[in-house]
C-alpha positions as CSV (number, residue, x, y, z in Angstrom):
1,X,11.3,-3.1,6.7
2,X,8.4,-3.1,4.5
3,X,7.0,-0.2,6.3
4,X,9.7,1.8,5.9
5,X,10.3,1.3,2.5
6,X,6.7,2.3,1.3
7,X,7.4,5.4,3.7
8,X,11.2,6.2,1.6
9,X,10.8,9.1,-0.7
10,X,14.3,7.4,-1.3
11,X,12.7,4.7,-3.6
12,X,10.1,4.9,-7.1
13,X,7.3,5.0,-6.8
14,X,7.3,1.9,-8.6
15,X,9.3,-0.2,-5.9
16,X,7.1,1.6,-3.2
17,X,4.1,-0.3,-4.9
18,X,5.7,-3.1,-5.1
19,X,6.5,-3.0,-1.0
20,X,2.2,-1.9,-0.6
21,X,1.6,-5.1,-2.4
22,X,3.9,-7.4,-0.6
23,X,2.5,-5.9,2.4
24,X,-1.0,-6.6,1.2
25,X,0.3,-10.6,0.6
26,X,1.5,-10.3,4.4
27,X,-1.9,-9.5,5.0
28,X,-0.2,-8.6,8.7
29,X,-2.7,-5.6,10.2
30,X,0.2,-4.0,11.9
31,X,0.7,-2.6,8.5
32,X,-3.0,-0.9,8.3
33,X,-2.1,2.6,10.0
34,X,0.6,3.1,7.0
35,X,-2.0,1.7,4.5
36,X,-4.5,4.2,5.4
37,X,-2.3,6.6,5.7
38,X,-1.8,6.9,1.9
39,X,-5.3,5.9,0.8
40,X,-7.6,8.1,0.2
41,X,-9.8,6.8,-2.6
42,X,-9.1,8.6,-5.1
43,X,-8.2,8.0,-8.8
44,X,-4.6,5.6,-9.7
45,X,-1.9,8.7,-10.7
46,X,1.6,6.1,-10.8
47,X,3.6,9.3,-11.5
48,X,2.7,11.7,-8.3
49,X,1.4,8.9,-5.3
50,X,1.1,5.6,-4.5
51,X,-1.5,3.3,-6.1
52,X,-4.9,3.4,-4.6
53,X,-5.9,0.3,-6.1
54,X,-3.1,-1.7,-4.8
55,X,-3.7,0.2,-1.4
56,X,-7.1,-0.4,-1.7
57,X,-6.1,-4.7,-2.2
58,X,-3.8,-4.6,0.1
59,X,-6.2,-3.1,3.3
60,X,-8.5,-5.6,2.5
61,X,-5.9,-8.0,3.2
62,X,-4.9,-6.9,6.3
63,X,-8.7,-6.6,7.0
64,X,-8.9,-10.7,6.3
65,X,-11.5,-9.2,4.1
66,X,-11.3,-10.2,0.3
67,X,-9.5,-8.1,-1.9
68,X,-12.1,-5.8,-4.3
């Protein structure tokens, strides 16, 4: 459900960050192909795409890596 709320043009932007983090606390890796799906590395721009640094957190968690 978490999935598919990060993938809802439906929601903010704001709520969609807060699904990418609670996915990130999940840590579950099934979540990693939606992940890097929106990352791209880029600089943070809250008002047009999801946040890379909370993307950036939360593949590290999936990873079992630690966060940056």
């Amino acid at each position: 459900a978490l999935m598919a709320y990060v993938r809802s043009d439906a929601h903010s932007l704001r709520d969609r960050n807060r699904a990418v983090w609670a996915l990130g606390r999940l840590a579950d890796p099934r979540a990693l192909p939606l992940l890097e799906h929106y990352y791209d590395g880029g600089p943070c721009d809250h008002a047009r795409r999801l946040c890379q640094h909370e993307l950036r957190k939360a593949i590290a968690r999936c990873r079992k890596q630690p966060p940056p």
